[in-house]
ZAMARGU-4260 file (C-alpha; in steps of 0.2 Angstrom, whole numbers, plus 5000, padded with zeros to 4 digits):
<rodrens>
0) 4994/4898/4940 | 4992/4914/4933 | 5002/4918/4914 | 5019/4922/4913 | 5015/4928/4895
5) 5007/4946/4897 | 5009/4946/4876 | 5018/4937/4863 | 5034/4948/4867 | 5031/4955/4887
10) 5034/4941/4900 | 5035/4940/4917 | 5052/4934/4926 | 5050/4940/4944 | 5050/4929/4959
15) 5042/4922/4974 | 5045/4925/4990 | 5034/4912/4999 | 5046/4913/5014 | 5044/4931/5018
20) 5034/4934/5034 | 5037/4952/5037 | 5038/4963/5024 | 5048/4982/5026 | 5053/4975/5042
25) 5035/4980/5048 | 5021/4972/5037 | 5014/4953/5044 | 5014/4943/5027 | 5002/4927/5028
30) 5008/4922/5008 | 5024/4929/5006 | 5029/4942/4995 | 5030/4944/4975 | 5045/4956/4967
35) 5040/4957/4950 | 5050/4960/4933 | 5046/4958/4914 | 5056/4955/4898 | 5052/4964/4884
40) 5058/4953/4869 | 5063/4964/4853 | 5075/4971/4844 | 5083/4978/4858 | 5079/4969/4875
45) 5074/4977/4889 | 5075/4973/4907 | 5062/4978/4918 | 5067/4982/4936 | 5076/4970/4948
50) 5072/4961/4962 | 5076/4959/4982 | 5092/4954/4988 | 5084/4938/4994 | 5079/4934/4974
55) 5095/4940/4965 | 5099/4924/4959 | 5084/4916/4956 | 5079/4931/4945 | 5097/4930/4937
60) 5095/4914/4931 | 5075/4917/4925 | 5085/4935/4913 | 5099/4922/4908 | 5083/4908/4901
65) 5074/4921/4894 | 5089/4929/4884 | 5096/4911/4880 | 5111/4918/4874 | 5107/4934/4868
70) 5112/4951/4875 | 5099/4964/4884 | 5102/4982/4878 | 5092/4989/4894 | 5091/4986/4912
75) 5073/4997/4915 | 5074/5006/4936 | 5056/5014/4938 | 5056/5011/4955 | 5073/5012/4967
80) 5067/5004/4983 | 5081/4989/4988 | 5067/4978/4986 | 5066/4980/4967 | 5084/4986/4964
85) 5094/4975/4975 | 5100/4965/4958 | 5107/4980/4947 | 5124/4981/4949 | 5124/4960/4949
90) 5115/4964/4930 | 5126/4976/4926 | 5142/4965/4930 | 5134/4952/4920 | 5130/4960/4904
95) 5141/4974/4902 | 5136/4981/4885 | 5118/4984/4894 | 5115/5002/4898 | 5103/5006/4913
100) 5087/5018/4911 | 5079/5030/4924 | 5079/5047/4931 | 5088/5061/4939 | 5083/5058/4956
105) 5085/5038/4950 | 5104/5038/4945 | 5108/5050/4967 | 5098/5036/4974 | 5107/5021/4964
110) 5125/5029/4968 | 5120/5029/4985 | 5115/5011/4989 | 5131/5005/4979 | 5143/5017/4983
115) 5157/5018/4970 | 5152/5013/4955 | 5153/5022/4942 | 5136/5024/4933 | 5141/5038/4921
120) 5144/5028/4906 | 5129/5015/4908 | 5114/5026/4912 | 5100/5033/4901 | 5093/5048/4907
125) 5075/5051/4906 | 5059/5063/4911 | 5042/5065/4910 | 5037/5062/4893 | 5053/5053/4885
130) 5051/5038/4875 | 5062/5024/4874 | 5061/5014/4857 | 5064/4996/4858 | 5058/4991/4839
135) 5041/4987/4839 | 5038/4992/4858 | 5041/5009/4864 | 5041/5014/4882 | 5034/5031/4887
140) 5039/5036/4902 | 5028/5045/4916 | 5036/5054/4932 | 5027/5048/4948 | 5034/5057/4961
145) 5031/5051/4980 | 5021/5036/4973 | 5029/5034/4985 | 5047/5040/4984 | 5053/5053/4976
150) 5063/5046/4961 | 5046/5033/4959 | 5041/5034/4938 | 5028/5021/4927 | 5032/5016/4911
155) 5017/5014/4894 | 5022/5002/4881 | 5007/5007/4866 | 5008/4992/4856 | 5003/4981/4870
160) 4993/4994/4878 | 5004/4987/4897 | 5007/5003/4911 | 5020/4995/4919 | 5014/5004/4936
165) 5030/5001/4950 | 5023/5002/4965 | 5006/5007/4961 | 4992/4995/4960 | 5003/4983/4969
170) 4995/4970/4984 | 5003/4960/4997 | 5006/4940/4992 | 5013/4930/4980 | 5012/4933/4961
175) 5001/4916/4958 | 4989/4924/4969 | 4970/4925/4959 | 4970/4942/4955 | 4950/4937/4962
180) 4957/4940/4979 | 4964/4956/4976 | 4954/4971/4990 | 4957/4966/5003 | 4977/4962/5003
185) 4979/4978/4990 | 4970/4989/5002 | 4982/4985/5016 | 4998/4987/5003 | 4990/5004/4998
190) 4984/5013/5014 | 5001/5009/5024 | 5014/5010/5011 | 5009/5022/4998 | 4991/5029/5008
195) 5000/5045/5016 | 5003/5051/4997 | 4987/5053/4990 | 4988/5067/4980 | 5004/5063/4970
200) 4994/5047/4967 | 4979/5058/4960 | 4993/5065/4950 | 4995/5051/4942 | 4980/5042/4940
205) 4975/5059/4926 | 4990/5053/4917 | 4985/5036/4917 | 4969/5041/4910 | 4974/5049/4896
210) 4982/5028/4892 | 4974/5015/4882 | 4976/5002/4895 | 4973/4983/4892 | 4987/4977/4907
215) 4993/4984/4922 | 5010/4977/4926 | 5016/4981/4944 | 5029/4976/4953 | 5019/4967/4968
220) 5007/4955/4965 | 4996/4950/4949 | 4995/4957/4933 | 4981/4964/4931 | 4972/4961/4913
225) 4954/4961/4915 | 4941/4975/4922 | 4953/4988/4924 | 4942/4999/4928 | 4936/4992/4945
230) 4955/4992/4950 | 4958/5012/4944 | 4941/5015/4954 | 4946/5010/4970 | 4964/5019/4968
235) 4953/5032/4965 | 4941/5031/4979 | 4958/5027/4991 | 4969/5042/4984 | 4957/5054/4986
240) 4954/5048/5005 | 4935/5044/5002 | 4924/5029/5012 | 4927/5015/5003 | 4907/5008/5010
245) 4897/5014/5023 | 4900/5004/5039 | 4909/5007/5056 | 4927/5001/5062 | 4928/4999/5081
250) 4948/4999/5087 | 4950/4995/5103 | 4965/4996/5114 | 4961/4987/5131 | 4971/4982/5147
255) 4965/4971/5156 | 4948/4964/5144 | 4936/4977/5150 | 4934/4990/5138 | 4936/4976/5124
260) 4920/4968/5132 | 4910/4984/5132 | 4916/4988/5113 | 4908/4972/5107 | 4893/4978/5118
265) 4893/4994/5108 | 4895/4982/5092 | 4880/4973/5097 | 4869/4989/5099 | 4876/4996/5081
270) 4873/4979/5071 | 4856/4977/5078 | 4852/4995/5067 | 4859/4985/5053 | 4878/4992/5050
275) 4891/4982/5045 | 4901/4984/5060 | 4921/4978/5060 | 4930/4979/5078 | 4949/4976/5080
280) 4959/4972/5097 | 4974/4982/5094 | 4984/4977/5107 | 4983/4957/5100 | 4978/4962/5082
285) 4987/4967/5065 | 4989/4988/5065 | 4991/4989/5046 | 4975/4979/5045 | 4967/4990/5058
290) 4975/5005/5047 | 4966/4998/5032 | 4948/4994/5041 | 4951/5014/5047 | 4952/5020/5028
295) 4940/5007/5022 | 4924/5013/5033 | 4916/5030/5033 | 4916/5030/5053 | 4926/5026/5067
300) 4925/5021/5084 | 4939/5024/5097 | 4939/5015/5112 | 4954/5015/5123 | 4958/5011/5142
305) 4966/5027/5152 | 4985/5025/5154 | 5000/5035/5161 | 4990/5051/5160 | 4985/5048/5144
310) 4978/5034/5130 | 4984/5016/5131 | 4999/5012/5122 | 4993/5003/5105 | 4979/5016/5105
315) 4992/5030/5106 | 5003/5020/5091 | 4988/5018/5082 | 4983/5036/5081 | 5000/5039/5076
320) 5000/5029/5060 | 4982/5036/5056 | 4990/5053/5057 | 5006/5050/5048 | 4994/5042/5032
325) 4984/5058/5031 | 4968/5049/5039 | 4953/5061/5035 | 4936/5064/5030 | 4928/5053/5043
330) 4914/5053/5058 | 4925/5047/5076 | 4916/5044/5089 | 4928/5040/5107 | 4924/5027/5121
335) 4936/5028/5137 | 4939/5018/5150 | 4947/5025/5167 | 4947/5019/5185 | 4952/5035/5194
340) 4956/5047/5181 | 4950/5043/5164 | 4960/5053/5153 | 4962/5043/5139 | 4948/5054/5127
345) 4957/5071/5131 | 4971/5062/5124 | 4962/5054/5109 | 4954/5072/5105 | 4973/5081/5105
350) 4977/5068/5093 | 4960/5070/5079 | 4963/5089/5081 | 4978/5090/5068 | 4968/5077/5058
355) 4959/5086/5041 | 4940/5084/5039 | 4935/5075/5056 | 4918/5077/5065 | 4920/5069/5082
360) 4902/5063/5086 | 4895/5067/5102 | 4892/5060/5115 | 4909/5055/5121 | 4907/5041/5134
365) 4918/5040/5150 | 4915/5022/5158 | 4923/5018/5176 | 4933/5001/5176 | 4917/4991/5169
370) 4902/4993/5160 | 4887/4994/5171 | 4868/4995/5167 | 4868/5014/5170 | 4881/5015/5155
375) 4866/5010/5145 | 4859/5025/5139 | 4874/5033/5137 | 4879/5020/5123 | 4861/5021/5117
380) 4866/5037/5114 | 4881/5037/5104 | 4875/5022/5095 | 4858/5037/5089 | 4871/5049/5084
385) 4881/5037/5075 | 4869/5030/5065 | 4855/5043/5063
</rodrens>
């Protein structure tokens, strides 16, 4: 089990939602979902962030044992998704001498999700810049617009050297989980929740830089106290839409089996020149991982079965999310399958056209129903100008 402690005076009082099987009613959790919060103990306490409404009252009770009788001065709202704000009016009501700190944008997003109360005489205004003094701990606030809403913000503490980073630097699962583990789960939580934003995280990671940094306090997943540096690396690597490794991600969207049977044929032929190859069926497989392996590889292979005119469904929702998250920078190669009229790489092509930076790699291959022998050379083709 990780620490609760961050230092002698930050702890962490967030909870687990083990439960939690679908995250943003779109994201397939397979260890539930951390909502994170800390307590700054000094001479005035502060609060940071809330939880999901699931969690409101476990996290109440984890405030109320870490003030044991005492009264915070400040309820701390860097981020105001209902996921980490769900429990501020119930904090609020509870402690009524506490005041609540956050933006502009932060005060017209709160007044909106609880309509009617009055925040006028509880909020602390604050912008880019402004520092919040607590005693011995000071917190220095950082504007981080669209990372990944609009009102979104990070917060420095110097003493302890903790960015307390909202959604930034967060990671599906629990908070237990070994930071060890991170990539893979961080990736996923990066490219489809924050991933369409990559230059207001660029933005930020200069600020960060300027920081001396020993934590990095989110509000999903670990703390992360160790090798900071690997961690920043890959924000940056990710923000600025650059291949993570050299390898190639087939996603495959197949009907009936038989364009899924000649992808993994084409895997065969690309593994056998030594690439690290990943392939997903996306009609039975995880999109937001299929999302990730996209970003994550410096090519891409699209093979799809003909539909309707046009691409096969999941092929066609797949495209979409690449398009929506700013996918760019990459070599896409296109496989089609089609019976009578394959029409599924006209389709495909339309789709990369409004994509920045992509070089679709010739040849395009049109197979008819199934693979046959005198496909061969065709896919020896592509396979050449894919890995030449």
């Amino acid at each position: 089990m990780r620490s609760k402690y961050i230092s002698d005076a930050i702890r962490y009082i967030g909870v687990d939602d083990p439960e939690l099987t679908l995250f943003e009613s779109q994201y397939t959790l397979e260890a539930g979902m951390a909502y994170n919060s800390y307590f700054i103990d000094d001479e005035q306490i502060a609060v940071m962030d809330a939880v999901d409404m699931r969690k409101v009252d476990e996290w109440m009770l984890n405030v109320e044992r870490q003030l044991d009788g005492r009264k915070p001065a400040y309820l701390v709202v860097l981020h105001v998704e209902p996921d980490h704000s769900a429990g501020v009016k119930r904090f609020l009501d509870a402690y009524p001498e506490a005041k609540v700190v956050g933006n502009a944008k932060t005060f017209t997003f709160l007044s909106q999700f609880f309509d009617g109360y009055n925040f006028d005489e509880r909020k602390v205004v604050v912008a880019d810049g402004d520092a919040l003094a607590l005693g011995k701990h000071t917190l220095t606030f950082l504007t981080a617009p669209m990372v990944h809403w609009p009102e979104a913000m990070v917060a420095y503490e110097a003493t302890d050297k903790v960015l307390f980073s909202a959604d930034a630097f967060g990671k599906f699962g629990v908070y237990d989980a070994d930071a060890d583990d991170w990539t893979c789960e961080a990736r996923r939580y990066y490219f489809n929740i924050v991933g369409k934003y990559g230059a207001p995280v660029q933005i930020l990671l200069k600020k960060a830089a300027t920081l001396d940094l020993k934590v990095i306090a989110p509000l999903h997943g670990p703390v992360l106290n160790d090798n900071l540096d690997f961690y920043i690396n890959l924000y940056n690597t990710w923000s600025s839409y650059e291949p993570e490794e050299p390898g190639i991600f087939i996603a495959v969207a197949s009907i009936h089996g038989n364009t899924l049977e000649a992808a993994h044929l084409l895997a065969e032929k690309l593994r056998a020149r030594g690439v690290k190859v990943a392939l997903s069926d996306i009609a039975r497989e995880d999109i937001a991982e299929a999302v990730e392996d996209a970003f994550r590889y410096d090519r891409l292979v699209l093979a799809a079965s003909s539909y309707d005119g046009g691409v096969f469904t999941p092929m066609e929702f797949f495209l979409s999310r690449l398009s929506h998250k700013n996918y760019q920078k990459r070599r896409v190669a296109i496989v089609e399958n089609g019976t009578w009229a394959p029409t599924a790489a006209k389709t495909i092509k339309a789709t990369l056209e409004g994509m920045k930076d992509i070089t679709l790699v010739e040849p395009v291959v049109t197979i008819r129903s199934t693979f046959k022998p005198a496909d061969e050379a065709a896919f020896d083709a592509l396979v050449d100008a894919l890995t030449k």
